[in-house]
C-alpha positions in Angstrom: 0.0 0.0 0.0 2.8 1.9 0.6 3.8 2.0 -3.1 -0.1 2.9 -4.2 -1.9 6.3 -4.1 -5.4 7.6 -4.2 -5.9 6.9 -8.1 -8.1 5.0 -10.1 -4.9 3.0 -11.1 -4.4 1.8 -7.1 -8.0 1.1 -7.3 -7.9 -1.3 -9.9 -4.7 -3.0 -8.7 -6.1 -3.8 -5.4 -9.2 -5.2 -6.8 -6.9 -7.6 -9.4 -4.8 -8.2 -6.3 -7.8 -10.1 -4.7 -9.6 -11.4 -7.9 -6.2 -13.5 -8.1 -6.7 -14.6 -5.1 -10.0 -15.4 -5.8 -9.4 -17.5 -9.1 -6.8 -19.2 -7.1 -9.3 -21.4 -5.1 -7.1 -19.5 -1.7 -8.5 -20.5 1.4 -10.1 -17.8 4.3 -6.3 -18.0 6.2 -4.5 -17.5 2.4 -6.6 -14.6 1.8 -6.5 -12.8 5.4 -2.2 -13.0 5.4 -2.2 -11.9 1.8 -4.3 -8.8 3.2 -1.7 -7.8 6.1 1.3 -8.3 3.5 -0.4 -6.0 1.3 -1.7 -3.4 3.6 1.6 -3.4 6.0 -0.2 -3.8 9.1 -2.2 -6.1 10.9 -5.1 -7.3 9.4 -8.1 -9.6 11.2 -11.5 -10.9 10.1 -14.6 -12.9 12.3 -17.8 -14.4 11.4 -20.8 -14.8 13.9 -19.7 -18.7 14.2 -16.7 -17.1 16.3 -14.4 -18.2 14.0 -11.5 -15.5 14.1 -8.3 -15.2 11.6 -5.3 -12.2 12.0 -2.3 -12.0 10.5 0.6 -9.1 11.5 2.3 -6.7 8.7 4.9 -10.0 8.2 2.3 -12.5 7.6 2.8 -13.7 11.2 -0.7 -15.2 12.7 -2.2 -13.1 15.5 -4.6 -14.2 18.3 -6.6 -11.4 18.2 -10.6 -11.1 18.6 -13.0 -9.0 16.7 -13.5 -5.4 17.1 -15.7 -4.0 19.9 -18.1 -2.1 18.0 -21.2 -3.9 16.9 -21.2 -4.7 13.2 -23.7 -6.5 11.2 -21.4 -7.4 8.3 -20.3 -11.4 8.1 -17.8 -11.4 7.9 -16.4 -8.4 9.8 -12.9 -7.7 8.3 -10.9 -4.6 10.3 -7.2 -3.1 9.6 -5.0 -1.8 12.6 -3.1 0.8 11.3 -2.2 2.6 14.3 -2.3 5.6 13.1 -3.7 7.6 10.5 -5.6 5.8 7.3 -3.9 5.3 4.1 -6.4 6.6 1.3 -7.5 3.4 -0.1 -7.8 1.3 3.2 -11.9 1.1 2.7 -11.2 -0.5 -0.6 -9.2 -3.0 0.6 -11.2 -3.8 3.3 -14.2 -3.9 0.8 -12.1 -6.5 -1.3 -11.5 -8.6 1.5 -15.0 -9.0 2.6 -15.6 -9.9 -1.0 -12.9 -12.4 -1.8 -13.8 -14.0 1.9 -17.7 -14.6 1.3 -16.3 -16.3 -2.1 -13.9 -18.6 -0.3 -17.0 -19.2 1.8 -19.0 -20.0 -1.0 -16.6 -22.1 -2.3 -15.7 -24.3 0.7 -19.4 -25.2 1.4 -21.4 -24.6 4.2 -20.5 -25.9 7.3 -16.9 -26.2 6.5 -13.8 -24.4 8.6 -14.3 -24.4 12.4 -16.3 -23.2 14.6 -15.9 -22.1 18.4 -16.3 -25.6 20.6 -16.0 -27.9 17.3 -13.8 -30.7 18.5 -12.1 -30.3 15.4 -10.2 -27.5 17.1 -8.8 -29.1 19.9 -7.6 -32.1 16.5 -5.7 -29.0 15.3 -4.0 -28.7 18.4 -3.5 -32.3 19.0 -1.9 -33.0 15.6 1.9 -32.3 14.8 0.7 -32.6 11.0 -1.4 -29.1 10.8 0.1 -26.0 9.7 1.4 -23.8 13.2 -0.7 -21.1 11.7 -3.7 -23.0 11.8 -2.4 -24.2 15.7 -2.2 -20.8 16.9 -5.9 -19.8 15.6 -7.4 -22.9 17.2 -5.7 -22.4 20.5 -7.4 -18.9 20.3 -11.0 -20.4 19.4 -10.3 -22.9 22.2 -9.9 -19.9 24.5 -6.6 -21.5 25.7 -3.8 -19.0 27.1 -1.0 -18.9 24.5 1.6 -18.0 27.5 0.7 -20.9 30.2 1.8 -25.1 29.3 -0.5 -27.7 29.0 -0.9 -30.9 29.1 -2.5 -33.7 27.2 -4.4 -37.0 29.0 -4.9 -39.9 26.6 -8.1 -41.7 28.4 -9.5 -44.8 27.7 -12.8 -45.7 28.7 -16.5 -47.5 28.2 -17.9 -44.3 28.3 -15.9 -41.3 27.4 -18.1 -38.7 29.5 -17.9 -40.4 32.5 -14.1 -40.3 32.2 -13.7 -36.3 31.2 -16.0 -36.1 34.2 -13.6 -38.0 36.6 -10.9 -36.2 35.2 -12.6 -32.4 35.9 -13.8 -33.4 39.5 -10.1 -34.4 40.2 -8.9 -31.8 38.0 -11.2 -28.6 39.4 -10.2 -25.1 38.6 -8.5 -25.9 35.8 -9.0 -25.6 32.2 -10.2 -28.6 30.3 -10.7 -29.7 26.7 -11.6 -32.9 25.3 -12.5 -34.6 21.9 -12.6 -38.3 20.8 -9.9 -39.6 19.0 -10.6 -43.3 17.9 -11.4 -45.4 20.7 -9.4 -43.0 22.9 -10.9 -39.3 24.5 -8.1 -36.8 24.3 -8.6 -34.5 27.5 -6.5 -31.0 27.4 -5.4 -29.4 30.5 -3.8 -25.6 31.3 -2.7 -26.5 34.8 0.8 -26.6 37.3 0.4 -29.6 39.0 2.7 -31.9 39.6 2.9 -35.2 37.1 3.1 -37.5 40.2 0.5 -35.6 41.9 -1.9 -35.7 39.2 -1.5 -39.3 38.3 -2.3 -40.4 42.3 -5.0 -37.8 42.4 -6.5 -39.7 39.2 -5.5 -43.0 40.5 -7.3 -42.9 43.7 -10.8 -41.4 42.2 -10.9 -43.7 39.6 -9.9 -46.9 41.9 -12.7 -45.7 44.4 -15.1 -45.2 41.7 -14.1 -48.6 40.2 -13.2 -51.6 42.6 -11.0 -54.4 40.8 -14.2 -56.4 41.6 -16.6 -53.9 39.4 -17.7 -54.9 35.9 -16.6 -51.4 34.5 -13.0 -51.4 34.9 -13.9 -47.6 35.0 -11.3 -45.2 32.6 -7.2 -45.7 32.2 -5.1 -42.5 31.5 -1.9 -41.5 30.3 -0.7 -38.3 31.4 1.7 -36.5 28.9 4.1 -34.0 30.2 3.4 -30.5 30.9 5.1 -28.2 28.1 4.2 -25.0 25.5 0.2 -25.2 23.9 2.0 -25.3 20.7 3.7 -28.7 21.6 0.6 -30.5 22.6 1.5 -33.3 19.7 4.5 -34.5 21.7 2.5 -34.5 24.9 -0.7 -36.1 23.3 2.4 -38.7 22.0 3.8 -39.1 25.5 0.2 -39.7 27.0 -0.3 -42.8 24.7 3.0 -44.6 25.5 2.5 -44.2 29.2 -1.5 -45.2 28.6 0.1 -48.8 27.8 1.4 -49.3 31.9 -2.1 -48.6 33.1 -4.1 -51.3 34.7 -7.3 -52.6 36.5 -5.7 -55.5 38.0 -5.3 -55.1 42.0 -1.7 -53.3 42.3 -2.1 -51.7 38.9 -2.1 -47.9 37.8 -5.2 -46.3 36.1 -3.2 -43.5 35.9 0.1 -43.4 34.8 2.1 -40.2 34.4 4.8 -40.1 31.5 7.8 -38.3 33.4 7.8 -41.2 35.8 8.2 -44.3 33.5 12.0 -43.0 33.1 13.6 -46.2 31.6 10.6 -48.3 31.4 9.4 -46.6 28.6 11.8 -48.8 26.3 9.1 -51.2 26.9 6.3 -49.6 25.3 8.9 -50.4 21.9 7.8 -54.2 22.0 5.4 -55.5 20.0 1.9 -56.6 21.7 2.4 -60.0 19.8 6.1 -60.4 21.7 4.2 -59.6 25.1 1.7 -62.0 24.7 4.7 -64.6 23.8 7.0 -63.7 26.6 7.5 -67.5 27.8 7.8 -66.2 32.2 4.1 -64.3 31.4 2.3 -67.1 29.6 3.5 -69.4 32.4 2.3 -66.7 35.3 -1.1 -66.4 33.1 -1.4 -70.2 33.4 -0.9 -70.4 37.1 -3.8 -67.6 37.9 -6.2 -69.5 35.4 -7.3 -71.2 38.9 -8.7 -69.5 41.5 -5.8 -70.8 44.2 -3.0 -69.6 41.3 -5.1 -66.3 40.9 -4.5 -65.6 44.8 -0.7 -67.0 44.2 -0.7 -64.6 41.7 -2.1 -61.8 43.4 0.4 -62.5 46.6 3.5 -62.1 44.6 2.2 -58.4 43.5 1.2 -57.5 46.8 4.9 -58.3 48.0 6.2 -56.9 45.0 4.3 -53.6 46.2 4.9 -54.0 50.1 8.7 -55.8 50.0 8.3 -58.2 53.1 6.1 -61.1 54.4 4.3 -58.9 57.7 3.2 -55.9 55.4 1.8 -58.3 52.5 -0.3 -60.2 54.8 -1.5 -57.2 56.8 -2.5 -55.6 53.5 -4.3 -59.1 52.9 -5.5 -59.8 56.1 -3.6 -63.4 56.3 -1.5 -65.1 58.6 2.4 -64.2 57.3 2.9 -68.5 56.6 0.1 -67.9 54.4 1.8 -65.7 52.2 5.0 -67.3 52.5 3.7 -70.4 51.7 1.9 -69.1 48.3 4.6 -67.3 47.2 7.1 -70.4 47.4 4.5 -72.7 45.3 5.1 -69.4 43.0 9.1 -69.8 43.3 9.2 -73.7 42.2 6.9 -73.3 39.2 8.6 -70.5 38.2 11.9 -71.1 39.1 12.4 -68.1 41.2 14.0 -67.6 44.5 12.6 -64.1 45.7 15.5 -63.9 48.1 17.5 -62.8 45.5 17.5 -59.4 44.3 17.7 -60.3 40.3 14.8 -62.9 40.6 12.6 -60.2 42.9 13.4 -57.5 40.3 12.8 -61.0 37.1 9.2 -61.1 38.9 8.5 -57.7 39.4 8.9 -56.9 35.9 7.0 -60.1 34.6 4.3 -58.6 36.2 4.5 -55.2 34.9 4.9 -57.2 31.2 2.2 -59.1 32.5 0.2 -56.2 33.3 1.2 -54.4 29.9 -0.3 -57.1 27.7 -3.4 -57.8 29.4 -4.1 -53.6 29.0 -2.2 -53.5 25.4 -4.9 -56.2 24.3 -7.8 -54.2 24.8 -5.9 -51.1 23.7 -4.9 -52.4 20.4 -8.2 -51.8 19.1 -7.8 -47.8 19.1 -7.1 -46.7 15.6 -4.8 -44.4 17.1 -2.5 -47.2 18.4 -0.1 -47.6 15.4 3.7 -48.7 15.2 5.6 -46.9 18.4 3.0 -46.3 20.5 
């Protein structure tokens, strides 16, 4: 604009400038930033929807909202000069609205997104989207651009129950969710400690859901707490630590990333080489009976605990009773738990153990592919 004047020339250079545009099939975003580069200053449009673009003089997105005044134009289209108005401003303006109601027209109703569409919070989710098209939908989601989040893959027989766990245990803060496959994706702007989070979680789910309910009630993976515009890697990190959760008695339903440290190497096997580890096949086998099942269910309690008195206190047994189940465990599996590598061999099976029973019912998410 800088480079035009007040003539009929200017004019008709501006309107070519968004007929081309126009012909070129350009999107609402396209047409927006092609606005600010032309004008040299920020440059923002809204719809009623509450769908809201900007772009700054460099083409650089803006969060910004829609004007204060009441206008009954869709869409409103606005230039922030900060200053005085260049002579053909109202033209381009004018041109915009145009060239935006075409794009509009082109796209089909219903298309683009809309304030609340879970679609939004799939923009933020997904490390393939353009970051300008991140930074609007953080806007429409009415996250804060400046504070971390967080991102809780949740699985679940009813995905409304589980978002509702999550917000009772989660009060105050901000949350988002949208179902992605099988799985519920749940958003949080929040400081709280990963450990913290993932016991709060753990103990309101466990207490909603006893081992001995039919509804094994939701699992979550809790992703690390980092920048809005990062929420792919934390939505990733919330799936790989989804795969240690667990309904069985001294499992996790809530498992927080930044404490699997080193274990998360096991997320890299294959469900198929879980299911075929030889030690868990042979531990599946022994709690297929009700007497191996309380064998079974010993070993993790002193796997938990670490000695014979606090395992049968937590059981309410005699301590021989404990001692004697776990050495039936020790011939048929060839264990002696006095030793620190076979304690550590039997604590991991069980994790394994644990890992493939979850994995199973996990591997029907679409969103479970290769790595996760």
């Amino acid at each position: 604009m800088s480079e035009l004047g007040s003539d009929s020339v200017s004019v008709l250079r501006i309107i070519a400038y968004f007929d081309e545009l126009g012909e070129s099939a350009a999107n609402a975003d396209t047409v927006v930033r092609a606005a600010a580069l032309l004008a040299e200053c920020p440059v923002g449009a809204c719809w009623a929807s509450g769908l809201a673009i900007g772009y700054d003089a460099l083409g650089n997105p803006r969060g910004e909202l829609c004007p204060t005044e009441r206008v009954h134009e869709d869409p409103v289209v606005w230039l922030d000069r900060g200053g005085a108005e260049r002579p053909l401003d109202s033209v381009l303006l004018d041109r915009l609205r145009h060239t935006l109601r075409v794009a509009a027209a082109r796209s089909g109703p219903g298309d683009g997104l809309r304030m609340g569409d879970p679609g939004l919070l799939e923009v933020v989710l997904s490390d393939k989207e353009r970051r300008e098209d991140r930074v609007r939908a953080v806007g429409l989601l009415g996250l804060d651009p400046a504070r971390d989040v967080r991102v809780l893959a949740v699985s679940s027989n009813t995905s409304t129950t589980a978002v509702e766990v999550i917000s009772r245990s989660c009060a105050g803060r901000l949350v988002r969710s949208v179902d992605v496959g099988n799985l519920t994706a749940v958003l949080l702007q929040d400081s709280a400690d990963s450990r913290d989070l993932a016991d709060d979680l753990h103990a309101a789910i466990a207490g909603a859901h006893p081992t001995s309910d039919a509804d094994r009630g939701p699992w979550v993976g809790i992703g690390e707490r980092m920048s809005v515009y990062a929420a792919p890697t934390s939505w990733k990190q919330a799936r790989r630590a989804l795969r240690f959760a667990s309904s069985t008695g001294y499992g996790r339903r809530a498992v927080a990333y930044g404490r699997l440290s080193s274990l998360e190497l096991l997320v890299e096997l294959p469900l198929e080489r879980l299911l075929n580890d030889r030690d868990v096949a042979r531990i599946n086998a022994i709690a297929a009976s009700a007497s191996g099942a309380q064998e079974v269910a010993t070993l993790e309690a002193f796997c938990v605990f670490g000695s014979l008195r606090r395992t049968a206190a937590e059981l309410h047994v005699h301590h021989s009773t404990v001692a004697a189940r776990l050495a039936h465990l020790e011939i048929e599996m060839g264990w002696d738990l006095e030793d620190s590598m076979d304690r550590f061999m039997a604590t991991l099976v069980l994790m394994i153990r644990r890992m493939a029973l979850s994995s199973t019912e996990l591997a029907a998410s679409e969103v479970f592919g290769s790595g996760y």
